[in-house]
C-alpha positions as CSV (number, residue, x, y, z in Angstrom):
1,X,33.0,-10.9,30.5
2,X,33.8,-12.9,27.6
3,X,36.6,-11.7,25.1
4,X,35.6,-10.9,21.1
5,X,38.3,-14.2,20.1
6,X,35.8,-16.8,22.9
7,X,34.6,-20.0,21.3
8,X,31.1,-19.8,20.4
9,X,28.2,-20.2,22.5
10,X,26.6,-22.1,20.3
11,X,26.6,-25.8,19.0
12,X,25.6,-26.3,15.4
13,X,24.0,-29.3,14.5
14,X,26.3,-30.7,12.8
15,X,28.5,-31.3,16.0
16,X,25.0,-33.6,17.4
17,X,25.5,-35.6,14.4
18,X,26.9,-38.7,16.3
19,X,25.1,-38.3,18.9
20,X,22.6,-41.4,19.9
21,X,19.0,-40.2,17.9
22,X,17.6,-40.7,21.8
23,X,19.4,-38.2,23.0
24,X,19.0,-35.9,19.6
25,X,15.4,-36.4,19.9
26,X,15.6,-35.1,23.8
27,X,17.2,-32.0,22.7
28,X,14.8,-31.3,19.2
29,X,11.7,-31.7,22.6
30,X,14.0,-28.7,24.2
31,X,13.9,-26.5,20.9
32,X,9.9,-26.5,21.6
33,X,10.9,-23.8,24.7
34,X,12.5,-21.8,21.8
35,X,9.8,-21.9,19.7
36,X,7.1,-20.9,22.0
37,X,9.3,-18.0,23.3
38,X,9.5,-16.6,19.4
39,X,5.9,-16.7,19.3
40,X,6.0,-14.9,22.2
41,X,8.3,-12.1,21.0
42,X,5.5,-11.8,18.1
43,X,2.8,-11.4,20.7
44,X,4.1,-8.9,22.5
45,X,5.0,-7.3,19.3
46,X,1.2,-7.1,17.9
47,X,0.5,-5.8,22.0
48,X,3.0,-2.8,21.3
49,X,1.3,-2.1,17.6
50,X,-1.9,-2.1,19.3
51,X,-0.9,0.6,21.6
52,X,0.5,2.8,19.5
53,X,-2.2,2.7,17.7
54,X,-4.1,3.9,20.8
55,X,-1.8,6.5,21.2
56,X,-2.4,7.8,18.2
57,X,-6.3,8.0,18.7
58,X,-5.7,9.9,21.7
59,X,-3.2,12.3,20.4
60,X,-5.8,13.7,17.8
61,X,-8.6,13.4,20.8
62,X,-6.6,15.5,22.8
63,X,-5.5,18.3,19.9
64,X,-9.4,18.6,19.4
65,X,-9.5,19.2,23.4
66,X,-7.1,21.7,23.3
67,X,-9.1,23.4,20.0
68,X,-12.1,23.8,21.7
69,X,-11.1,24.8,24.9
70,X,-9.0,27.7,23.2
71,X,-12.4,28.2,21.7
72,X,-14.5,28.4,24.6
73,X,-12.1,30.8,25.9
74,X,-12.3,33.1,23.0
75,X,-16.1,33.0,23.6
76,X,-15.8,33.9,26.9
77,X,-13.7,36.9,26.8
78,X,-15.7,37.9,23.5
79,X,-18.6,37.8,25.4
80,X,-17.1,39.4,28.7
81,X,-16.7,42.9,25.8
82,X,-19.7,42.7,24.7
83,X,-22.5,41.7,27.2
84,X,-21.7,44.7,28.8
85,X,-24.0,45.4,32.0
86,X,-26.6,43.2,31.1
87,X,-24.7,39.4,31.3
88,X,-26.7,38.1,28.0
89,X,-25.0,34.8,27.9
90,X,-22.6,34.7,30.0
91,X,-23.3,32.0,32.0
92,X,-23.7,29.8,28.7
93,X,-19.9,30.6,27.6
94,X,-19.1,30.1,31.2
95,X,-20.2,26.7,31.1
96,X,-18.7,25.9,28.1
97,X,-15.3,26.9,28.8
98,X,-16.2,24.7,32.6
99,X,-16.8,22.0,30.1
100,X,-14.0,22.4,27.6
101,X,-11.4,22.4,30.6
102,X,-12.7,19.1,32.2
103,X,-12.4,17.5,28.7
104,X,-9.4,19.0,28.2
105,X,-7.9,17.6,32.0
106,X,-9.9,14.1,31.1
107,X,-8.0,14.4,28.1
108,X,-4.5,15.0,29.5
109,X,-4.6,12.3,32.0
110,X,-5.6,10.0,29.2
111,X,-2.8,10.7,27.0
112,X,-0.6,10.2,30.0
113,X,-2.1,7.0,29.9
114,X,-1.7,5.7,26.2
115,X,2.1,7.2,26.5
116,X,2.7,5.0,29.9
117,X,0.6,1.4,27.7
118,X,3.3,2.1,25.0
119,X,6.3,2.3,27.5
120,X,4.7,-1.1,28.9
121,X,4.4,-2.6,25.7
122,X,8.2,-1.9,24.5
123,X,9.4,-2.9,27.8
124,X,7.2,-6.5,27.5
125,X,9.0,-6.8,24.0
126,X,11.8,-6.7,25.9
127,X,11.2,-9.0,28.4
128,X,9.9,-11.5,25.9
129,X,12.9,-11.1,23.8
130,X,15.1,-11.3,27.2
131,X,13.1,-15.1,27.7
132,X,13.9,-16.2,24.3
133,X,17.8,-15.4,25.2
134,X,17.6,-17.7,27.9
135,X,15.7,-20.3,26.0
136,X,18.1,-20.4,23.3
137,X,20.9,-20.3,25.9
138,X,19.1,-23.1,27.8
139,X,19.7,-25.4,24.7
140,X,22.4,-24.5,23.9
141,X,24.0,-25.8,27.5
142,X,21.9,-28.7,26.8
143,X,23.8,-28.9,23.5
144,X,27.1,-28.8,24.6
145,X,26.2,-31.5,28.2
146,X,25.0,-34.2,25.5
147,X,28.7,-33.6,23.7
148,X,31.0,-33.6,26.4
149,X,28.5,-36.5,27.9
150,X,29.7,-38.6,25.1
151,X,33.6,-36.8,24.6
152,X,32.8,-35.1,21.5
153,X,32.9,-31.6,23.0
154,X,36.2,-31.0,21.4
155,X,37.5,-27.2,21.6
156,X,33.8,-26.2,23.1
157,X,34.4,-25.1,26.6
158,X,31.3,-25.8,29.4
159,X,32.0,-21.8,31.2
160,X,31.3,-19.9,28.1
161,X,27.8,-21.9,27.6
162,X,27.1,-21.4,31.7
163,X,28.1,-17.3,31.0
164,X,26.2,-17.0,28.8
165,X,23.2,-18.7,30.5
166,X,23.6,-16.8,33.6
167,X,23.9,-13.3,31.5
168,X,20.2,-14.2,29.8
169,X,18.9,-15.2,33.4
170,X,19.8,-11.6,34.8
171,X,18.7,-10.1,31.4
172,X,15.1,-11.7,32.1
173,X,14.8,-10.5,35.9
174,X,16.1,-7.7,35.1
175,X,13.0,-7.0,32.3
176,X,10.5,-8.4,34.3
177,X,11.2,-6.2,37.0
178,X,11.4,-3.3,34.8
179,X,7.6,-4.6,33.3
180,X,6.5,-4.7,36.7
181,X,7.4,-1.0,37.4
182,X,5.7,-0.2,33.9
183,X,2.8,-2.1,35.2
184,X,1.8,-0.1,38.5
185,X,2.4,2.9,36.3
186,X,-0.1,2.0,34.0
187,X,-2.7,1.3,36.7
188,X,-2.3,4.2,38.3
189,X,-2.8,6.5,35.2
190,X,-5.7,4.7,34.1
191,X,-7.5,5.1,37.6
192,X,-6.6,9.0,37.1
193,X,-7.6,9.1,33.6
194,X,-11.3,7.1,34.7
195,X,-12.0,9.4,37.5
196,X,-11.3,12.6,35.5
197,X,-13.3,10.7,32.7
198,X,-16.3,10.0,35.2
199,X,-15.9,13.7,36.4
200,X,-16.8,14.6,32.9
201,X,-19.5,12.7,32.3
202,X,-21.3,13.5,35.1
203,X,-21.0,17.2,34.1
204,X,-22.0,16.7,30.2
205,X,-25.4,14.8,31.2
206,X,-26.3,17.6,33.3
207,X,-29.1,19.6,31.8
208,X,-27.7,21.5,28.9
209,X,-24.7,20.1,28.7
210,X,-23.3,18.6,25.4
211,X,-23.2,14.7,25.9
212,X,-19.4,13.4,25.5
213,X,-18.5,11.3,22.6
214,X,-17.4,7.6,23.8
215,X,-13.7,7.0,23.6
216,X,-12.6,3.8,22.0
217,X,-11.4,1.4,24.5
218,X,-7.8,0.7,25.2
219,X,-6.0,-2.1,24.3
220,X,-6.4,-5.2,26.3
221,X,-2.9,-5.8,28.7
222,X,-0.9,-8.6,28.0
223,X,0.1,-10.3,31.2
């Protein structure tokens, strides 16, 4: 690990000054990796907006779950005191608290959901900002080669540049492994929260059953 008093693992450009315009021209080609890399970090950015957005939807779907199922229930064991021997609607409060709890469970498995997109999102920030490290640190090695190339390296020493190169390269497998991880925990929510959804669905077009309302969509992934 590098101490706080290191040289600097960066070369301004003032040091690239008197270097052949070739070879300044080569490494202005290079900054195009950094650039793309921020545009990246933006990307992923609007991706995690997106899904907190999401999130948000679903968190005020699911509090009207949890409403009307506490409802349903009410209606039930209002009706359980008063129908007395004779069962007058019973059976419709019944099936509305059947409904309301199938709702409700579509409605927990989708929250799990949008909480598990947000996770990947924050961690695919990461990642993105992990790759524009290493780009930066890529030039910056590219930098300080092209100056010791021609003996103007001066106090600049090559194993702080190659450090600090191999710390971004284990920062960026480390966060794409992490994104991976995020990833299969994504899918696998999603699948529950579709099948629960389905489940649903199936029992609100039956005959007398209150027809769902369409959730919005969730955000698209970003690979």
């Amino acid at each position: 690990m590098l101490g706080g008093n290191s040289p600097p693992k960066t070369v301004d450009d003032a040091r690239l000054a008197r270097l052949p315009a070739g070879e300044r021209a080569e490494l202005v080609d290079q900054q195009h990796a950094v650039d793309l890399a921020k545009s990246n970090v933006e990307t992923a950015k609007v991706g995690l907006h997106d899904a907190e957005q999401f999130l948000s939807i679903v968190q005020t779907e699911h509090s009207s779950a949890e409403q009307r199922r506490a409802a349903a229930k009410q209606a039930v064991d209002l009706n359980s005191r008063t129908a007395g021997a004779t069962g007058v609607g019973t059976d419709d409060a019944q099936r509305e608290l059947d409904m309301a709890t199938q709702r409700l469970d579509a409605g927990n498995a989708k929250l799990q959901y949008a909480h598990n997109l947000v996770d990947l999102r924050k961690a695919q920030v990461d990642q993105r900002q992990a790759e524009l490290d290493l780009a930066e640190a890529n030039v910056q090695l590219a930098r300080y080669d092209r100056l010791k190339a021609h003996d103007q390296a001066g106090d600049l020493r090559r194993e702080d540049f190659v450090a600090a190169h191999e710390l971004a390269t284990s920062k960026v497998n480390e966060k794409k492994t992490a994104v991976e991880a995020r990833r299969g925990t994504v899918q696998a929510s999603q699948h529950a929260w579709n099948e629960l959804h389905k489940k649903f669905d199936v029992a609100a077009h039956t005959p007398g059953a209150e027809a769902p309302t369409d959730a919005p969509p969730p955000p698209q992934p970003i690979d």
